[in-house]
KOLSELUM-262908 format. One line per 3 residues: number of its first residue (from 1); their letters; for each residue x, y, z negated of N, C-alpha, C. Coordinates in Angstrom, 3 decimals, always signed. Layout:
BEGIN
NUM) a) X Y Z X Y Z X Y Z; ...
***
This chain:
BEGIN
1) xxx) +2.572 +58.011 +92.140 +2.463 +59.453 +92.324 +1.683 +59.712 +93.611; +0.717 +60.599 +93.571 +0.154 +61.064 +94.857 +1.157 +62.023 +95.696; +0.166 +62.460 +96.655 +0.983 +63.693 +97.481 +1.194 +64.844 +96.242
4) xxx) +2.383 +64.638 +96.564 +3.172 +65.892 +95.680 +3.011 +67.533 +96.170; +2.817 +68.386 +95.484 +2.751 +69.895 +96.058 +3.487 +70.574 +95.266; +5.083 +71.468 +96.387 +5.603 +72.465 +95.692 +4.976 +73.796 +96.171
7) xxx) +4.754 +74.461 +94.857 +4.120 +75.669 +95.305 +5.026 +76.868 +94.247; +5.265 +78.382 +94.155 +5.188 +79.181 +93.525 +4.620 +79.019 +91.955; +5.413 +79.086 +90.796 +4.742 +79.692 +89.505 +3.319 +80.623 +89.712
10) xxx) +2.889 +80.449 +89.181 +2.197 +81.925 +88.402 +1.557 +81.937 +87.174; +1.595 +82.824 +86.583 +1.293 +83.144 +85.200 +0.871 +82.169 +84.565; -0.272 +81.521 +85.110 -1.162 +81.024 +84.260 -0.017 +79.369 +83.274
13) xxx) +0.730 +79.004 +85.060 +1.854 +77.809 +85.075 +2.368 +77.887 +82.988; +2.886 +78.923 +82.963 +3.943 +79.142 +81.630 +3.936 +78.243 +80.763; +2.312 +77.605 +79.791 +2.627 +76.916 +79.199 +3.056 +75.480 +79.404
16) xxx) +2.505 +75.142 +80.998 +2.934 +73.740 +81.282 +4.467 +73.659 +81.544; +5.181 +74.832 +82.117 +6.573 +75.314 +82.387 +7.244 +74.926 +81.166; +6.575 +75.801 +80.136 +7.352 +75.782 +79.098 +7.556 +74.094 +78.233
19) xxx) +6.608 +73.534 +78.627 +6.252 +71.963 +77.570 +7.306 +71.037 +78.372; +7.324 +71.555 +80.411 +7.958 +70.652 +80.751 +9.652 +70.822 +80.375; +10.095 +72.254 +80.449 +11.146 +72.326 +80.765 +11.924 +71.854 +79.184
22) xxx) +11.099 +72.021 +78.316 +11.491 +71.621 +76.903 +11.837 +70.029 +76.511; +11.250 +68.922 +77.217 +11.090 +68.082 +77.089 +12.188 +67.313 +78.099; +12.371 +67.951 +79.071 +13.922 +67.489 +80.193 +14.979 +67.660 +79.224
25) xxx) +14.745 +68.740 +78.842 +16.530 +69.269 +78.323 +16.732 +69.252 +77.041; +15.519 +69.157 +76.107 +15.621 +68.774 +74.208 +14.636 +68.055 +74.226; +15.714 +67.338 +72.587 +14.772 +66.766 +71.398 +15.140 +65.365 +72.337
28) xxx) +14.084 +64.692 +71.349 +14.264 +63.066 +71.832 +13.302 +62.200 +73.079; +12.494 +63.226 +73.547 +12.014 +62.952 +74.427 +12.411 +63.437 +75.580; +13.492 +64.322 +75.866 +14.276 +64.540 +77.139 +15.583 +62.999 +77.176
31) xxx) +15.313 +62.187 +75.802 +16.454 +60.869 +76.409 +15.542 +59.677 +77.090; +14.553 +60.163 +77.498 +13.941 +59.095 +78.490 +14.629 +58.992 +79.766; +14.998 +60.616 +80.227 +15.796 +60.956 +81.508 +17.293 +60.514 +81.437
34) xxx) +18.015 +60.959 +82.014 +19.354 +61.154 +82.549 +19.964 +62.307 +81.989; +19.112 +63.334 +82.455 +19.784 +65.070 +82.496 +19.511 +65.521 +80.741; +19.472 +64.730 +79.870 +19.340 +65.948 +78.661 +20.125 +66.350 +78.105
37) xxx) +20.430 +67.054 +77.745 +21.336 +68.187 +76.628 +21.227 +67.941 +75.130; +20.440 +66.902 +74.991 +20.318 +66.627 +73.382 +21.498 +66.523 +72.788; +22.719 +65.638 +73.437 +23.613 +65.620 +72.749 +24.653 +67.244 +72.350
40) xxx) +24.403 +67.801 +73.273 +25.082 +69.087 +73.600 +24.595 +70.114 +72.781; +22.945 +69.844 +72.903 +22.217 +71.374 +71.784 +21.043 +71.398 +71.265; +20.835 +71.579 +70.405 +19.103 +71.889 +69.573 +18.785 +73.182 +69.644
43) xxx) +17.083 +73.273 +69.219 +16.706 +74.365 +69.782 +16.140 +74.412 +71.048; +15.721 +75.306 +70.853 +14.721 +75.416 +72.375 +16.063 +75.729 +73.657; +15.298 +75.355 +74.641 +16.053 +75.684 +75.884 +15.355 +77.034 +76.652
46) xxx) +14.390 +77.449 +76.478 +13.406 +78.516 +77.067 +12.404 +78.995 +76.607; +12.133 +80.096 +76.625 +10.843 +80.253 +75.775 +9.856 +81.202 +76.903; +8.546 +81.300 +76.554 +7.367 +81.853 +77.385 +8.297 +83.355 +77.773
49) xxx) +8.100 +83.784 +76.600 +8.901 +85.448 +77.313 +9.629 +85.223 +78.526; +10.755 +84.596 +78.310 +11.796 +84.404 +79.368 +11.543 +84.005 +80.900; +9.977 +83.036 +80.860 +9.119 +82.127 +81.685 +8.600 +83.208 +82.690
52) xxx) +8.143 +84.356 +81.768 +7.037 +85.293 +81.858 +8.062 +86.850 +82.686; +9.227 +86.772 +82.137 +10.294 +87.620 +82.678 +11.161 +87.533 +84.097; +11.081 +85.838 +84.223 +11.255 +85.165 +85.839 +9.988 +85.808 +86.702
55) xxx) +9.240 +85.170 +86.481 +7.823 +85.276 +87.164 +7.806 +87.100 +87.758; +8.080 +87.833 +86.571 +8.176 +89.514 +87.140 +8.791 +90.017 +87.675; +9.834 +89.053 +88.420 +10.641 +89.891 +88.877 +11.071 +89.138 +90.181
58) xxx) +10.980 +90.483 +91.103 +10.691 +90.137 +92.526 +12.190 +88.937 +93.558; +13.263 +89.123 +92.365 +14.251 +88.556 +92.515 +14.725 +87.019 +92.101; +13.884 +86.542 +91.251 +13.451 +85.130 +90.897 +12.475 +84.849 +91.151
61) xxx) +12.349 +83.596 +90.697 +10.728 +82.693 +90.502 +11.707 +81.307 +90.566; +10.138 +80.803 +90.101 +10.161 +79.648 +89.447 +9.494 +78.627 +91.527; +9.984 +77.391 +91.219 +9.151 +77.118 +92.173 +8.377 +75.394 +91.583
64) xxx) +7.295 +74.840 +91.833 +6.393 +74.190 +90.993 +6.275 +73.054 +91.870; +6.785 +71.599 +91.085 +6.333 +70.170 +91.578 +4.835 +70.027 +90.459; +3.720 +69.289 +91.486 +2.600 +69.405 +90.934 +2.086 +67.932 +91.479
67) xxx) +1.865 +66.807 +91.138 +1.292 +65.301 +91.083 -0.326 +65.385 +90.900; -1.376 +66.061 +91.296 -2.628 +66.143 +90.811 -2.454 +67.909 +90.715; -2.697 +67.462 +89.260 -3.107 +68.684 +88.176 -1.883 +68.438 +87.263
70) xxx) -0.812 +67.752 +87.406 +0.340 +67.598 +86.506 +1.045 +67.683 +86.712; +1.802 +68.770 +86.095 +3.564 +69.182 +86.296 +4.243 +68.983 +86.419; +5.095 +67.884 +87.136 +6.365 +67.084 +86.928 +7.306 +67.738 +87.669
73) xxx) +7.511 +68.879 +87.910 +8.990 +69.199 +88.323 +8.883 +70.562 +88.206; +10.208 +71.264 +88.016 +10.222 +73.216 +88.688 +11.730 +72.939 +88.901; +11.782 +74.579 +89.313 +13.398 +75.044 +89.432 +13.121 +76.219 +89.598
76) xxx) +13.821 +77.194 +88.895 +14.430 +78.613 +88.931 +15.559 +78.774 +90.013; +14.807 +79.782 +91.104 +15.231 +80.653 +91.843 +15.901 +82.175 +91.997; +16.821 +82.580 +92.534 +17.496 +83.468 +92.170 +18.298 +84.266 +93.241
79) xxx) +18.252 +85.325 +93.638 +18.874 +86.301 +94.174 +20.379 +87.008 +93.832; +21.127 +86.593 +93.895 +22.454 +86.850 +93.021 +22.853 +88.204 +94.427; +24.515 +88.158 +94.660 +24.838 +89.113 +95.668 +24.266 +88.566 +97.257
82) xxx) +24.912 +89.804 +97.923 +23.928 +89.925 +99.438 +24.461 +88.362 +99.889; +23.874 +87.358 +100.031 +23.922 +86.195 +100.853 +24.487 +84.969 +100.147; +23.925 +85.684 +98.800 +24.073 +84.670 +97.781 +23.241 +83.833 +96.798
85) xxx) +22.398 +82.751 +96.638 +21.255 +82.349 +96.144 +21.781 +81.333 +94.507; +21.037 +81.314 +93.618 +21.553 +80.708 +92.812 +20.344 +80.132 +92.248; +20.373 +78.472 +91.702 +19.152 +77.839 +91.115 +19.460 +76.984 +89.694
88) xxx) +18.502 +77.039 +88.971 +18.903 +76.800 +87.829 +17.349 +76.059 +86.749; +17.626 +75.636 +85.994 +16.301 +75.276 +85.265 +15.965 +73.929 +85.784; +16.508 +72.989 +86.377 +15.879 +72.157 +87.149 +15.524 +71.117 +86.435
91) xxx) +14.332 +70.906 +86.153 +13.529 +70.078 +85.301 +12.221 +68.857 +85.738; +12.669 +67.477 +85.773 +11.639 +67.406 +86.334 +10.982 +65.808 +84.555; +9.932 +65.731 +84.962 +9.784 +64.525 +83.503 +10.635 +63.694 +83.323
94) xxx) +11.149 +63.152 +81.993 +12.277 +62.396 +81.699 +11.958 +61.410 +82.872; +10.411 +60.719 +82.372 +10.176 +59.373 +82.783 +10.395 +59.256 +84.265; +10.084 +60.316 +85.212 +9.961 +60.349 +86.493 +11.233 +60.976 +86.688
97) xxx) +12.665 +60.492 +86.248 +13.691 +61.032 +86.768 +14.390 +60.276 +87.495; +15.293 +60.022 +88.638 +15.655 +59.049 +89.139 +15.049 +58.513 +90.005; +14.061 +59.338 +90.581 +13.061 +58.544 +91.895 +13.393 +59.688 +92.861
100) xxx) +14.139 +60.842 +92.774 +14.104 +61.888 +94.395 +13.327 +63.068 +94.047; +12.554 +63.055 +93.424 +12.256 +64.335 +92.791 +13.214 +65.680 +92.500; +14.199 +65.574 +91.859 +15.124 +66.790 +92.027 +15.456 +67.113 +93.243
103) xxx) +15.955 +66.229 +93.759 +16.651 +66.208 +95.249 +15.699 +66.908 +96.259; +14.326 +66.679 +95.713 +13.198 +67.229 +96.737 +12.865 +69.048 +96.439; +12.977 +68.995 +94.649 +13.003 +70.115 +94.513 +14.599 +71.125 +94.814
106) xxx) +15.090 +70.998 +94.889 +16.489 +71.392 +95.280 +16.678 +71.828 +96.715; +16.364 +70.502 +97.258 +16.364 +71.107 +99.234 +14.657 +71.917 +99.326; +13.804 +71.933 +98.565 +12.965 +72.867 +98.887 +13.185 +74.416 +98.466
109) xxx) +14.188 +74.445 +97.025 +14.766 +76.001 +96.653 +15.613 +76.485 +98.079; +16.422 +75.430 +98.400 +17.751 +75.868 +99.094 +17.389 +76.560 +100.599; +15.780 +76.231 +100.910 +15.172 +76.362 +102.019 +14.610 +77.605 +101.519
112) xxx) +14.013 +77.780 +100.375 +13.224 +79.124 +100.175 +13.880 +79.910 +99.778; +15.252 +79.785 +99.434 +16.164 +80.899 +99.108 +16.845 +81.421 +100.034; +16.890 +80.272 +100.969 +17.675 +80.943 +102.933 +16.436 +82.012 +103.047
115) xxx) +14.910 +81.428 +103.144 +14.190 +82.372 +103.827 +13.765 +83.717 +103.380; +13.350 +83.538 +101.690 +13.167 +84.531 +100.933 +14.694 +85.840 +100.570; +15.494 +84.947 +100.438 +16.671 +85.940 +100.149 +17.616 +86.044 +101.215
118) xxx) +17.477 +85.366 +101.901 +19.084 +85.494 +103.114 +20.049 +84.769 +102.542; +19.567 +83.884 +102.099 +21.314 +83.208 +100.930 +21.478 +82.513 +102.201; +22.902 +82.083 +101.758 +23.911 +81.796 +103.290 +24.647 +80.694 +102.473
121) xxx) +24.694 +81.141 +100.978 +25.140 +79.994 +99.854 +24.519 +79.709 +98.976; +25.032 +78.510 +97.926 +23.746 +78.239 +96.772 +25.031 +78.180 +95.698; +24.573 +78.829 +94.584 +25.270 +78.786 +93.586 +24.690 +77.763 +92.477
124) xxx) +25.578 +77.199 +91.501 +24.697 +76.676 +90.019 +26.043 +76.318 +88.952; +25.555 +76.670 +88.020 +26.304 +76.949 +86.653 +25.881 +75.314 +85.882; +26.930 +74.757 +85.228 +26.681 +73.144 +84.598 +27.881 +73.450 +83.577
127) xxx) +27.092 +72.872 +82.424 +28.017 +72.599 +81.773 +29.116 +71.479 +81.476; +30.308 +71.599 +81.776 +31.182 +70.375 +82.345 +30.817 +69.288 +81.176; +30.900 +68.932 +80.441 +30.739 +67.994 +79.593 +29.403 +67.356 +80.222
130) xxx) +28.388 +67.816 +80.889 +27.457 +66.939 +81.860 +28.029 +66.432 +82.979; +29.071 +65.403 +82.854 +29.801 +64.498 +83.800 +28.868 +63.406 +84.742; +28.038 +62.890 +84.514 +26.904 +62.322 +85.591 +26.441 +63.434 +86.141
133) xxx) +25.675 +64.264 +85.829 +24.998 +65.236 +86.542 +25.699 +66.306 +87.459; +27.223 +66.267 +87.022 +27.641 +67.136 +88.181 +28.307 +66.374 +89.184; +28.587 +65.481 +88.891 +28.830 +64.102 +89.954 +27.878 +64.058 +90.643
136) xxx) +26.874 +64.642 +90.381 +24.949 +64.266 +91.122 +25.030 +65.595 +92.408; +25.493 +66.134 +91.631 +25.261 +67.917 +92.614 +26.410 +67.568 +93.689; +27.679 +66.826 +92.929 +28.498 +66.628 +94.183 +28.335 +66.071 +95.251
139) xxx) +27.614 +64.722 +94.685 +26.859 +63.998 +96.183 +26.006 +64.500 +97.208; +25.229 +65.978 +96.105 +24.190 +66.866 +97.346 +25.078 +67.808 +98.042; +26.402 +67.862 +97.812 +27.490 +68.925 +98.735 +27.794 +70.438 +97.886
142) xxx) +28.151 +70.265 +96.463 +28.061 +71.176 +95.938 +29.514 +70.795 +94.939; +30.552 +72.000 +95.234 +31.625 +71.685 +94.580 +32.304 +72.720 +93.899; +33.059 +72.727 +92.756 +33.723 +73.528 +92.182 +34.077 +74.489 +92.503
145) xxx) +33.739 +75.471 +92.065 +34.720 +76.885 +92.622 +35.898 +77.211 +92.029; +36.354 +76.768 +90.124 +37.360 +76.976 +89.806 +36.779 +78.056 +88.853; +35.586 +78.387 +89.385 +35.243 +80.148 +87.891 +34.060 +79.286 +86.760
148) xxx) +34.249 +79.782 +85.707 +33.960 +79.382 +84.707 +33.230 +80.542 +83.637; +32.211 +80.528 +82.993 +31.166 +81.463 +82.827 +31.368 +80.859 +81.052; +31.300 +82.100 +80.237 +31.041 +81.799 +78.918 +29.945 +80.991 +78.426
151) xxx) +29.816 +79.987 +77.372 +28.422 +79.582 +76.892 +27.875 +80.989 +75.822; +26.749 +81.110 +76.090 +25.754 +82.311 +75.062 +25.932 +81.976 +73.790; +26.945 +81.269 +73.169 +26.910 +81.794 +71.453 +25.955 +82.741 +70.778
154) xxx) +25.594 +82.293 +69.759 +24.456 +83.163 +69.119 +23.413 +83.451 +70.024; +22.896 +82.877 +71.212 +21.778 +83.421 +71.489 +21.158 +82.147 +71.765; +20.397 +82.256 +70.156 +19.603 +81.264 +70.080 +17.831 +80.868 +70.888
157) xxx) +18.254 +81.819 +71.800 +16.730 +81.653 +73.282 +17.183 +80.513 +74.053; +19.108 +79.864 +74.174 +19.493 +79.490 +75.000 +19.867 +78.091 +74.215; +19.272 +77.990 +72.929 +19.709 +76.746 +72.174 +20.705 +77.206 +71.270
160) xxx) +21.074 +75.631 +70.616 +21.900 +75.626 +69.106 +22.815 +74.510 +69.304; +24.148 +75.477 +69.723 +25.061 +74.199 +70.012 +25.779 +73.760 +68.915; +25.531 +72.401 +69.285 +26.273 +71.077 +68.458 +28.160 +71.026 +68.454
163) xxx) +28.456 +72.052 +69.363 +30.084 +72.020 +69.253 +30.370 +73.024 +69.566; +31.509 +73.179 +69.660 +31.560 +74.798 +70.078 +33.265 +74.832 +71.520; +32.959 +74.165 +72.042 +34.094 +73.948 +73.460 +32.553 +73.405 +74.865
166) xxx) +31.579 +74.568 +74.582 +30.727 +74.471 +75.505 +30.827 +75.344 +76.430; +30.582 +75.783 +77.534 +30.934 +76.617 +78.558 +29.990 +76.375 +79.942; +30.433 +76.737 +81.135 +29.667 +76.195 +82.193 +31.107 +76.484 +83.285
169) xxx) +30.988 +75.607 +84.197 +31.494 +75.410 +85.550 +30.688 +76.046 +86.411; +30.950 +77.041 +87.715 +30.116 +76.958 +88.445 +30.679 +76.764 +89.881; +29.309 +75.530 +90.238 +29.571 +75.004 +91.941 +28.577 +75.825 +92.661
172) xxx) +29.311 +75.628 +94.161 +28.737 +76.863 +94.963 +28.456 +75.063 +96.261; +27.157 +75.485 +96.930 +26.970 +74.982 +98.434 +27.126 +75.922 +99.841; +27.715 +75.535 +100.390 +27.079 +77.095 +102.031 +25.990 +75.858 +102.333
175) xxx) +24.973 +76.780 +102.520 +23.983 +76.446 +103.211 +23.854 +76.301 +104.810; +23.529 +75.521 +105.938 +23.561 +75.452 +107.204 +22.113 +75.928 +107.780; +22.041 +77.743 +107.808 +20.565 +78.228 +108.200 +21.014 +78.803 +109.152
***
């Protein structure tokens, strides 16, 4: 990998957004990685609209790992209550998973969400049945709060779950800004 550059989405990003974030989290080419959801759900995980609906709004964004001219990482950024930041989407190529890449994109949200939003904390929603991966967030200092968020039934923008005792956990970090 060369020098890596995180930069801001913009528009034009969507379809590479959309190919990457599809390929982390479905189908059989997100089981190259660690993090996929194949077993959990079919169906898309995101679609352009939704890509295109982050991007507009002055309270998200997307933020962009770029190797060259090639996409290998994002994460969705987020403005929740006053001094509260929340990140989500975190996608980086199956193949290139497991080298520091998340970890890089993660402490670069957690930095642009202190500066851009005033977050003082970091929020993120997992679905417990992803038992490695939230073991992963624990090691970055991110732990249970105890509140628990419905899974989107029927809203098939968010996938097609394979069981139906799906849900999300959500862990909170304080940030040290």
């Amino acid at each position: 990998m060369t020098e890596l550059m995180i930069r801001d989405a913009v528009a034009s990003d969507i379809p590479a957004l959309h190919a990457l974030i599809e390929s982390a989290y479905r189908g059989e080419a997100s089981r190259a990685g660690w993090t996929t959801e194949a077993d959990l759900l079919d169906g898309q995980r995101t679609d352009a609209e939704e890509l295109a609906s982050i991007l507009s709004d002055p309270d998200q964004g997307l933020l962009t790992a770029w190797d060259g001219d090639t996409l290998v990482g994002c994460i969705l950024i987020a403005r929740r209550e006053a001094g509260v930041g929340y990140f989500g989407m975190l996608s980086v190529r199956p193949k290139l998973q497991n080298a520091g890449l998340g970890r890089r994109l993660i402490a670069t949200a957690e930095h642009t969400m202190a500066e851009r939003f005033a977050a003082q904390r970091v929020r993120i929603s997992v679905i417990p049945q992803r038992v490695a991966l939230i073991a992963w967030y624990q090691r970055l200092g991110y732990t249970a709060t105890g509140e628990t968020l419905p899974f989107p039934y029927g809203d098939t923008r968010f996938g097609l779950p394979k069981r139906d005792d799906l849900s999300f956990i959500v862990m909170e970090r304080h940030l040290s800004v």
